[in-house]
C-alpha positions as CSV (number, residue, x, y, z in Angstrom):
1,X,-56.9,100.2,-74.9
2,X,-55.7,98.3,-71.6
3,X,-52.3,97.1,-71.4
4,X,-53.9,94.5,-69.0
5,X,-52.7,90.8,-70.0
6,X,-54.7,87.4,-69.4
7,X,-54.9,86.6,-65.4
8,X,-55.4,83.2,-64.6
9,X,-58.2,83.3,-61.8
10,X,-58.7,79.3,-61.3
11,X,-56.8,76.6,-62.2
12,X,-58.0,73.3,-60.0
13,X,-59.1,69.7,-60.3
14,X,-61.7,68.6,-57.9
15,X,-61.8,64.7,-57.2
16,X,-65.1,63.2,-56.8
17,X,-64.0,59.2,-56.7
18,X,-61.5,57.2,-58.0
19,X,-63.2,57.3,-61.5
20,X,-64.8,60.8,-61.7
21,X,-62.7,64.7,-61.3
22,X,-63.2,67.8,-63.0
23,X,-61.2,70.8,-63.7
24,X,-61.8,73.9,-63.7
25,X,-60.1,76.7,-65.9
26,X,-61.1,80.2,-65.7
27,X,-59.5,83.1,-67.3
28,X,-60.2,87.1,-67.1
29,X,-59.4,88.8,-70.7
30,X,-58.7,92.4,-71.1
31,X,-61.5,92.2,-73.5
32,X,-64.3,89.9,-74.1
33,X,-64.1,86.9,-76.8
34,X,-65.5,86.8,-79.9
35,X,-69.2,85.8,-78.7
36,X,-69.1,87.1,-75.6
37,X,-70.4,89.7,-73.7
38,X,-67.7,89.6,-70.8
39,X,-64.9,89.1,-70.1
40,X,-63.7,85.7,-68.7
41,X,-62.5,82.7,-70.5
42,X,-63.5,79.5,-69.1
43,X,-63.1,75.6,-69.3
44,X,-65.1,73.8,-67.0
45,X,-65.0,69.3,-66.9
46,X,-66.3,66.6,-65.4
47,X,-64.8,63.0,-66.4
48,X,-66.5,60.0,-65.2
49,X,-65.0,56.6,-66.4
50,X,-62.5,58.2,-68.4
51,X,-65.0,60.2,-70.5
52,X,-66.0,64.2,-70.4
53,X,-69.8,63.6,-69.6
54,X,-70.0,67.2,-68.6
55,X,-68.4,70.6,-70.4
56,X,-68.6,74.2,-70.0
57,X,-66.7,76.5,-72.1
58,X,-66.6,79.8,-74.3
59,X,-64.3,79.0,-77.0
60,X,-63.8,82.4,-79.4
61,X,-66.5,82.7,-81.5
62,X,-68.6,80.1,-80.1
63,X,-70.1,81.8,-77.3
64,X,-71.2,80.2,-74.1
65,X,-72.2,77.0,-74.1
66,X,-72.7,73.5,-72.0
67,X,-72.0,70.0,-73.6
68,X,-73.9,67.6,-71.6
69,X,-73.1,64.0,-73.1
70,X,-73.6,64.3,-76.6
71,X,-75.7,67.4,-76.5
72,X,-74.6,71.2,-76.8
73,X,-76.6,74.0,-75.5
74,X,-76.3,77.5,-74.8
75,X,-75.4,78.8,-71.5
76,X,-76.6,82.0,-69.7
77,X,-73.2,83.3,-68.2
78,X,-73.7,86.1,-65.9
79,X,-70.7,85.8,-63.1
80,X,-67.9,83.5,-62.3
81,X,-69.6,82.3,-59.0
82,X,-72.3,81.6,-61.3
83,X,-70.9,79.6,-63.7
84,X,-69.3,77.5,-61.2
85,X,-72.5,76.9,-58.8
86,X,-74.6,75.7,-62.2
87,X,-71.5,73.6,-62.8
88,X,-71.5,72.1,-59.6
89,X,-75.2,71.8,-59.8
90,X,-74.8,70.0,-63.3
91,X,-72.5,67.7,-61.5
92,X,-74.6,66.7,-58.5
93,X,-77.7,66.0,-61.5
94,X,-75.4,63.9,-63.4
95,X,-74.0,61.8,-60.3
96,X,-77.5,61.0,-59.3
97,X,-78.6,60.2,-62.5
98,X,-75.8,58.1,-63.5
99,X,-75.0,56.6,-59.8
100,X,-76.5,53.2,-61.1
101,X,-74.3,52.7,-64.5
């Protein structure tokens, strides 16, 4: 059993207007969650208008999994720079799909 504690690997907020931002949270575990098959804890929002439009996460025991609006679906994690790309990705699909509201 590893001796290794929790080590914060990103901790940021990224502004995309005066009314939009998201953070970013990502952990590495010495041992995977509870429905997970890796490692790495994670928190990933994007607020627009003062509301989390956009969420990544892996709470224990849930798994991955993406909230977009009101609807949850799983996510395919496979690395951290993946995660964060389909994140970003998620983002750009939202902006443009939102820019008119």
């Amino acid at each position: 059993m590893s001796n290794m504690k929790a080590l914060l690997l990103l901790q940021t907020r990224i502004v995309y207007a005066e009314n939009a931002f998201a953070d970013l949270v990502l952990w590495q575990l010495p041992q995977p969650l509870v429905g997970s098959a890796h490692p790495f804890k994670y928190r990933l929002a994007f607020v627009g208008n003062g509301m989390c439009v956009l969420r990544y996460d892996n709470e224990s025991g849930e798994g991955d999994h993406r909230h977009c609006g009101c609807a949850e679906t799983a996510y395919a994690y496979t690395t951290p720079e993946a995660l964060i790309a389909d994140f970003q990705n998620d983002i750009e699909r939202w902006n443009h799909e939102n820019r008119h509201s």
